[in-house]
DRENVEX-646996 format. One record per residue (C-alpha): residue in one letter; x negated, y negated, z negated. Coordinates in steps of 0.5 Angstrom, whole numbers. Each point is the difference from the previous one (the first is absolute). Layout:
REM residues N
 aa    px    py    pz
  A     X     Y     Z
...
***
This chain:
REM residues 279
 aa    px    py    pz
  X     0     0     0
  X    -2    -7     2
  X     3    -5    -5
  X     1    -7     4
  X     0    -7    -2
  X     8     1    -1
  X     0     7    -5
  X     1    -2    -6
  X    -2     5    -6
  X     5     2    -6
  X    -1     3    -6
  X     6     3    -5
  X    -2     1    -7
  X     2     6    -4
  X    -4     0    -6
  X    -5     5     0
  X     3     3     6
  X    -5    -5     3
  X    -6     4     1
  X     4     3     6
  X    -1    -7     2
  X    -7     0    -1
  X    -1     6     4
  X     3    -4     5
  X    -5    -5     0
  X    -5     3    -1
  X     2     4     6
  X     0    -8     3
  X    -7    -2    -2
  X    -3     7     3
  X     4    -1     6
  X    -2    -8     0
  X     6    -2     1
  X     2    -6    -2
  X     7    -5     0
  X     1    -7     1
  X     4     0    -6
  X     2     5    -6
  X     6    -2    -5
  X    -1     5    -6
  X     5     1    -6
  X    -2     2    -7
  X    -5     6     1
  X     0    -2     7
  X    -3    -6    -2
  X    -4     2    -5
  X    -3     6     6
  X     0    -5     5
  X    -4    -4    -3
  X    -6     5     1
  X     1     0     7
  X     1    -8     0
  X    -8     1    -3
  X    -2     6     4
  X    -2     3    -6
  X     2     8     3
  X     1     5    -6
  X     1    -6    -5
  X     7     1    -1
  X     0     7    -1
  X    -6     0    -5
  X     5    -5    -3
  X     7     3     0
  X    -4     7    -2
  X    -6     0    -3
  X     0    -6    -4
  X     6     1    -3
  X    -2     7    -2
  X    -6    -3    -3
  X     3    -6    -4
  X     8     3     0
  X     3    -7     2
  X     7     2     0
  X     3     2    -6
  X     5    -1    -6
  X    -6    -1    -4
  X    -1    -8     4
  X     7    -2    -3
  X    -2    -2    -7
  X    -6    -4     4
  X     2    -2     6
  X     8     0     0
  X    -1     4     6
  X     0     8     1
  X    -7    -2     4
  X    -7    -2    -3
  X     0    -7     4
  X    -7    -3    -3
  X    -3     8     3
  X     4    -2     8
  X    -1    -7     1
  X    -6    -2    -3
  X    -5     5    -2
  X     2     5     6
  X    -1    -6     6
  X    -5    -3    -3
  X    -4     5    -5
  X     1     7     1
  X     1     1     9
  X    -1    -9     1
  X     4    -2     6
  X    -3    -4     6
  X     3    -7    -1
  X    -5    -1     5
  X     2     4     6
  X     8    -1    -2
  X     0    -7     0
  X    -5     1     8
  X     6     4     3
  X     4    -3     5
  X     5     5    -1
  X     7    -5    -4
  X     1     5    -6
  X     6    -2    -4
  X     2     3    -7
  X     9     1    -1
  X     1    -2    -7
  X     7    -1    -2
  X     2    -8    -4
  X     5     2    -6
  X     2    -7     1
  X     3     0     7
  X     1     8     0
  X    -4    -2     7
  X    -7     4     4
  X    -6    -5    -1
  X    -5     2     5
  X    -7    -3    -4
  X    -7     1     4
  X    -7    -3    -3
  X    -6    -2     5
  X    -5    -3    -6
  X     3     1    -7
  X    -3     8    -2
  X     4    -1    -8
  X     7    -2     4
  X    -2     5     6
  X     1     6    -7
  X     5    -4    -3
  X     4     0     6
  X    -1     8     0
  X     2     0    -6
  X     6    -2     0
  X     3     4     7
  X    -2     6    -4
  X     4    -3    -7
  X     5     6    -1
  X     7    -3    -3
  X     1     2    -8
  X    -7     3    -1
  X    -4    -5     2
  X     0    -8    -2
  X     2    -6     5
  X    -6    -3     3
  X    -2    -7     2
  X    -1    -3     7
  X    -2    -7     2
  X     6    -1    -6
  X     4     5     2
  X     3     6    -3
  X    -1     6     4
  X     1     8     0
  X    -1     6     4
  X     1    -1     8
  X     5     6     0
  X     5    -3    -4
  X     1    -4     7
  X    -3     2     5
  X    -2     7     0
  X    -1     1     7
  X    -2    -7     3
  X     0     2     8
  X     5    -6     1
  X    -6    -5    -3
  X    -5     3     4
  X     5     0     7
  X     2    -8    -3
  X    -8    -2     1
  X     1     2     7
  X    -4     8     0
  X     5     2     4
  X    -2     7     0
  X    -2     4    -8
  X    -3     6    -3
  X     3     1    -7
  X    -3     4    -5
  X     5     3    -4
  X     0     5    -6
  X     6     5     0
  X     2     5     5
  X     3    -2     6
  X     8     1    -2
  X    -1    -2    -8
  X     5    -4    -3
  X     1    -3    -7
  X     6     4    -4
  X     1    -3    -5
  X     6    -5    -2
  X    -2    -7     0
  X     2    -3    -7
  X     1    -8    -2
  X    -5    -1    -5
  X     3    -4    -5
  X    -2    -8    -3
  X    -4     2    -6
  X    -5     4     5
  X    -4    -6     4
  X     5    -6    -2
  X    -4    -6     2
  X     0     3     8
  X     8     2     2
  X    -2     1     6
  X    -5     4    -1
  X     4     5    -3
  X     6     0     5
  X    -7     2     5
  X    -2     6    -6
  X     8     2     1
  X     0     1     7
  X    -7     2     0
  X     3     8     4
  X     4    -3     4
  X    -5    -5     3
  X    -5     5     1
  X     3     6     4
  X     3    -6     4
  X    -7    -2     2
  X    -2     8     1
  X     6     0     6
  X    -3    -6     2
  X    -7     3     0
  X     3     6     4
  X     4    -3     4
  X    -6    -5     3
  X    -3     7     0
  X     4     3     5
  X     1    -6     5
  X    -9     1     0
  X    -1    -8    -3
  X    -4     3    -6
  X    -4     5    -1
  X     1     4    -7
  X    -5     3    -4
  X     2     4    -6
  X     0     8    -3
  X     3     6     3
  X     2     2    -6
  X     3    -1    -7
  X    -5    -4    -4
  X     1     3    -6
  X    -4    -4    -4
  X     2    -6    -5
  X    -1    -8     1
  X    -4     0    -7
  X    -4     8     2
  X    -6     2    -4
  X    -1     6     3
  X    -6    -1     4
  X     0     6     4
  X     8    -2     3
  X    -4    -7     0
  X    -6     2     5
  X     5     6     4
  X     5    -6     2
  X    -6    -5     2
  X    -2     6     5
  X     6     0     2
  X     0    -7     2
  X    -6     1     4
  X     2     5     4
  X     7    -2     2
  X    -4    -7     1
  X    -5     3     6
  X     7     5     2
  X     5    -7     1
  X    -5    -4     3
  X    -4     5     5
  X     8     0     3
  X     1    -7     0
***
């Protein structure tokens, strides 16, 4: 595959599901195929900045070995960081100290990277990027990757932000409105994987200061099976191409099994190689 200058990247989240995605990109790297323009969400993001940098590898040390070493996920972070995540080990000592991040090389790159983040106040997607700020660029990261309920609203540029997923989960429709016309989108489910579960309204006392964050968070089902036949409707009309597993990922947003973890990046790069070869 040729990515021209109107194919546009897209990223869906998911959690440690996303070590699919770093096998894809990993796969990219290795293919040398790079993209005018790459939107990520959460994981997404955060996977999405190592290929931002070029930094092949990074991301899987960072979703697998990192974590095994310094078990950065757990109820054992609530107490510390009001978060179900140990967020001083993810967005300080891992980018900065244990696997340091190429500011350099990201800031250097051509290719427009943008971050989804979901405002509590507007209950709207913000689409943030960074040139020259490296404390912003993680910020920002941050934030796209802030789990609603176990993880704490953060802060950008005075505004309250949460986890991009929680408004745009799939964000082909942004990649098509910046004028990339044609798109890979990586998911993490299996093509036919719908949410099942209810939606529920969440009540006032939970968020109370962002109504129109909870009216997003009771809807959250709805609007993500929506984009999910939206993604396979643009599949089958050929407008995009889509990467995802071939099967049933039985591994959980919060996974800690390393063996799950590193058989799912493989899958990653296998069905990387398989989709972009026919493309």
């Amino acid at each position: 595959m040729i990515a021209t200058e109107n194919t546009g990247l897209v990223l869906e989240g998911g959690g440690m599901r996303g070590v699919f995605t770093a096998g894809v990109l990993d796969y990219m790297m290795d293919a040398g195929l790079r993209f005018p323009y790459c939107v990520g969400v959460s994981a997404g993001a955060c996977n999405g900045l190592s290929y931002l940098s070029g930094q092949r590898g990074r991301a899987k040390l960072s979703n697998i070995d990192v974590l095994d070493k310094y078990g950065y996920i757990g109820f054992k972070h609530l107490w510390r960081h009001h978060s179900l995540f140990d967020l001083k080990t993810m967005y300080d000592d891992l980018p900065n100290r244990i696997l340091p991040y190429d500011y350099a090389a990201a800031f250097a790159n051509p290719m427009k990277f943008e971050m989804v983040c979901t405002d509590c106040l507007s209950g709207r997607p913000v689409y943030l990027s960074e040139r020259s700020d490296p404390a912003r660029l993680i910020r920002i990261c941050r934030a796209s990757s802030a789990l609603p309920y176990v993880c704490p609203v953060v802060i950008v540029d005075g505004r309250p932000l949460l986890d991009g997923g929680i408004a745009d989960s799939i964000p082909v429709v942004r990649a098509m409105s910046e004028g990339y016309v044609r798109n890979v989108v990586v998911l993490t489910r299996h093509r036919g994987y719908r949410k099942t579960e209810r939606d529920l309204r969440i009540p006032r006392f939970i968020y109370g200061r962002y109504p129109r964050l909870r009216v997003l968070l009771s809807r959250r089902v709805y609007a993500y099976n929506q984009q999910l036949e939206l993604v396979e409707r643009l599949e089958e009309q050929g407008k995009i191409t889509v990467i995802r597993p071939e099967r049933p990922v039985h591994v959980d947003r919060l996974e800690k099994d390393t063996a799950k973890l590193t058989a799912l990046y493989d899958a990653g790069y296998r069905v990387a190689g398989k989709v972009l070869s026919e493309n």
